[in-house]
C-alpha positions in Angstrom: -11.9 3.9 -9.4 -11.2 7.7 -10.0 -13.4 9.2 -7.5 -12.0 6.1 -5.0 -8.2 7.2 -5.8 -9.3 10.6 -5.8 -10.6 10.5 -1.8 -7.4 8.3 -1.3 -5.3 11.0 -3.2 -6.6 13.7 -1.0 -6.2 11.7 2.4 -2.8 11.2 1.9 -1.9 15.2 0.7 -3.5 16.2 4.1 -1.0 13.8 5.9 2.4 15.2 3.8 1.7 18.9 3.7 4.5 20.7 4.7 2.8 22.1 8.3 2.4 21.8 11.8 1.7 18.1 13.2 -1.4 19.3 15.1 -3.0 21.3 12.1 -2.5 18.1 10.1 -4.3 16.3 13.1 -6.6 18.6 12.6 -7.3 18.6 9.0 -7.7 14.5 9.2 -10.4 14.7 12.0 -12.0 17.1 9.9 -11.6 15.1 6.6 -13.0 12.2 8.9 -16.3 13.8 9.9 -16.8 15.4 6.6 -16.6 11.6 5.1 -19.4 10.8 7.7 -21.5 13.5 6.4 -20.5 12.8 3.4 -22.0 9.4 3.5 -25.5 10.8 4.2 -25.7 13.3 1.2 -24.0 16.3 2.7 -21.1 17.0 0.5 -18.8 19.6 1.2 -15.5 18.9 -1.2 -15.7 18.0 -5.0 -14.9 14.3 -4.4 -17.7 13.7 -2.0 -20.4 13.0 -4.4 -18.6 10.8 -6.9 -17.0 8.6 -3.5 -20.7 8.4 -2.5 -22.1 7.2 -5.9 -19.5 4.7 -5.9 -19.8 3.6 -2.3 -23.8 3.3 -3.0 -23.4 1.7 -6.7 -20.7 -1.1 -5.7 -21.8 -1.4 -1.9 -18.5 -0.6 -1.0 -17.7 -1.5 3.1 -17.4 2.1 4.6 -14.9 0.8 7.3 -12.1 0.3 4.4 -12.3 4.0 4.4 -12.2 4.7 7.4 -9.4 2.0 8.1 -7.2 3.9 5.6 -7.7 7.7 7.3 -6.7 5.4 10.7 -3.4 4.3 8.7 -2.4 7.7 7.6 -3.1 9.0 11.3 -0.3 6.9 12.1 2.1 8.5 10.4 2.0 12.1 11.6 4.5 11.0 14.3 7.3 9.3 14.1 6.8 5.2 14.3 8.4 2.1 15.2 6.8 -1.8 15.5 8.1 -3.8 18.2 7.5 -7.0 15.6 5.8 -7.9 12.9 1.8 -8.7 14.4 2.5 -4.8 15.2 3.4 -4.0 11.9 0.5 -6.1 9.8 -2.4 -4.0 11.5 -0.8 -0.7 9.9 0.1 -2.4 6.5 -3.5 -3.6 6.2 -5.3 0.3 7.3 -2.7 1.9 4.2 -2.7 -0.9 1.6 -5.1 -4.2 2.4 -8.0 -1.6 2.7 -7.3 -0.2 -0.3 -7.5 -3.0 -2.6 -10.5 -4.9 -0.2 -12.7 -1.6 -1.1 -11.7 -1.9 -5.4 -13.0 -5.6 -5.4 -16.7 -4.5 -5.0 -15.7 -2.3 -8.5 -13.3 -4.9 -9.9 -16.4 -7.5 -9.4 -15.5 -10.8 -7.8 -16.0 -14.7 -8.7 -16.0 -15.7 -5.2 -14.7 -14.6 -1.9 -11.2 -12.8 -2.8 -11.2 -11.2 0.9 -7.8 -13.2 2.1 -6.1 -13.1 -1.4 -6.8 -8.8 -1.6 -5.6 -8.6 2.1 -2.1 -10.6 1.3 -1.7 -8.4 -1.8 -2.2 -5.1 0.6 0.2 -6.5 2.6 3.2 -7.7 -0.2 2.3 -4.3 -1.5 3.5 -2.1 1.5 6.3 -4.5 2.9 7.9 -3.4 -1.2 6.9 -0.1 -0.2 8.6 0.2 2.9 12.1 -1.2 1.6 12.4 0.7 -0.7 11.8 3.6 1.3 14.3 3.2 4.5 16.7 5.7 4.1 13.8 8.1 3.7 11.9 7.5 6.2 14.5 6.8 8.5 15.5 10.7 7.8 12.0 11.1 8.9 12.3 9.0 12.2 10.4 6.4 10.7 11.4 2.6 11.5 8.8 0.7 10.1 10.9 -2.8 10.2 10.0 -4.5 13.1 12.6 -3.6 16.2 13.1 -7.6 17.1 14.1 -8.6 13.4 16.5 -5.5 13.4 18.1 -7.0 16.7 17.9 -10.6 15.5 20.2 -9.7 12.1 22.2 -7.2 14.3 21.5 -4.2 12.6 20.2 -1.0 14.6 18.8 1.8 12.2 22.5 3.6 12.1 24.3 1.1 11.2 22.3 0.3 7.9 24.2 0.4 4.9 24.4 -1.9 1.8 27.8 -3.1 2.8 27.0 -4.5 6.3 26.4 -8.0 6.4 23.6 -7.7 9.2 21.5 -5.5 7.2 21.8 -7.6 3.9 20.7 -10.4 6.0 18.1 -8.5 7.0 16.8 -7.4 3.9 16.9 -10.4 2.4 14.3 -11.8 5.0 12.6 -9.2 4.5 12.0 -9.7 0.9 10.9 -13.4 1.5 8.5 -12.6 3.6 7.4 -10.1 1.2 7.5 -12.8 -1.4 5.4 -15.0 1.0 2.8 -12.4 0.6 2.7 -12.4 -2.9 2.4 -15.8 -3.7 -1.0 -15.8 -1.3 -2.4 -13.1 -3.3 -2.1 -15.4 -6.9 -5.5 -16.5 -6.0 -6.9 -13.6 -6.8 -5.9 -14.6 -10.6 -9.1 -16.9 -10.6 -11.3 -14.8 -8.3 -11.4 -11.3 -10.2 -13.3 -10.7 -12.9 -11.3 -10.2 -16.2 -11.3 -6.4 -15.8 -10.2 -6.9 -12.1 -7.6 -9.3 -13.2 -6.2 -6.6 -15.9 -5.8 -4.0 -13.4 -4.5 -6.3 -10.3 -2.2 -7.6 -13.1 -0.4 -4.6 -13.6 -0.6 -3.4 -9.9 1.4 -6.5 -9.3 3.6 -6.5 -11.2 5.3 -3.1 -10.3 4.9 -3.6 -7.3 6.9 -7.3 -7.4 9.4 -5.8 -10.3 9.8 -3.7 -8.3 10.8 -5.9 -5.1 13.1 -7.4 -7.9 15.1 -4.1 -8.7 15.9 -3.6 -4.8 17.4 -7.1 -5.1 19.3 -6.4 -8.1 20.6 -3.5 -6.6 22.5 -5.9 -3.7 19.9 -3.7 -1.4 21.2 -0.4 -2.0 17.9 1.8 -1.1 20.1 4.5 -0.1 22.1 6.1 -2.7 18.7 6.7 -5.0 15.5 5.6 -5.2 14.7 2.6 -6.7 12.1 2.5 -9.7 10.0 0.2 -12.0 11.2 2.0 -15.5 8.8 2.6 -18.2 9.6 -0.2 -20.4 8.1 -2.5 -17.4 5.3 -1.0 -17.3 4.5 -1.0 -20.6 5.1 -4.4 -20.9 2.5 -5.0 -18.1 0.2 -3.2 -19.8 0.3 -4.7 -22.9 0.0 -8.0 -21.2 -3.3 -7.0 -19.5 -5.2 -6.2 -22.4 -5.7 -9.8 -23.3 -6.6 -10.7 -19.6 -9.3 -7.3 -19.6 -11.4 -9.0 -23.0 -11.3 -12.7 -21.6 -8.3 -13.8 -23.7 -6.4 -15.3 -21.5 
């Protein structure tokens, strides 16, 4: 898992460094081909080898990897989704493959492909409401464009006091929630180390959903957050699940 977060961490750095948006192109086309090489032995950054360990050890699908550098790609430039089946493709490249490639290292009890997938999905559908005002500053609409003109509510008018948009959001977050409840079957497909950590991963990620709802859908006026106290309590909670308790 750390030398997997550790190629992730580095994708996504070259992606939000503060330069130009063709010397990030750049850099990701390089970061792409030296994961290719990469995969046959040639190593040419400190994460290379460990990635390629792991890849070998856990038989790891190489296209989730690839999937994820084609999702960060996508956000050099300013985005928009027409509607939703434009939207799921990109929510699978930066989350669903993220999670499909830790199941190998999780270790499965059957096939946990659809449940892992959902969770990718519930995961970046929190991520992006939470994030609206920001990446709206960065001429980012990641909602899709006919939900926005079904509720009424164009990107400038959004505001936690505009009926449209509270409409909106709340669809949103059912949806979201519709996600979630797919991925519950991965409570009886993971193994109980893989149900420890997709335990906790969860449930930030659906506290988290919860705190934007609490807050009457006010991402704007400061960034919403799981606090510490959550998270601990999650973590407590898994170490029964990672020794077979529970």
């Amino acid at each position: 898992m750390t030398a997997l977060y550790a190629f992730l961490r580095v994708t996504d750095d070259l992606a939000d460094e503060p330069r130009e948006l063709e010397s990030k192109r750049r850099a990701l086309e390089s970061w792409r081909i030296r994961l290719e090489a990469a995969l046959t032995g040639d190593y040419t950054h400190r994460v290379h080898a460990g990635l390629h360990q792991t890849v070998q050890r856990f038989s790891i699908p190489v296209k989730y990897l690839f999937a994820v550098l084609d999702g960060v790609e996508t956000d050099l430039e300013p985005v928009t989704f027409a509607n939703f089946a434009e939207l799921y493709p990109y929510c699978y490249r930066v989350a669903s493959a993220v999670g499909l490639a830790c199941l190998p290292i999780w270790g499965t009890r059957g096939d946990a492909t659809a449940a892992a997938e959902a969770a990718g999905i519930a995961f970046q559908l929190t991520n992006i409401l939470r994030d609206l005002g920001e990446d709206r500053a960065n001429g980012r609409v990641y909602l899709p464009e006919d939900d926005l003109v079904r509720f009424e509510c164009p990107p400038e008018t959004w505001r936690a006091d505009n009926p449209g948009f509270l409409a909106m959001m709340r669809f949103q977050t059912e949806r979201a929630r519709s996600f979630y409840a797919k991925s519950r079957a991965l409570d009886d497909l993971l193994s109980p180390d893989g149900r420890a950590v997709f335990s906790i991963m969860s449930g930030v990620y659906e506290n988290l959903l919860t705190a934007i709802e609490r807050r009457k859908f006010d991402v704007f006026s400061q960034r919403i957050q799981v606090s510490k106290l959550v998270k601990l309590r999650l973590l407590a909670r898994a170490w029964p699940t990672k020794w077979g308790m529970v």
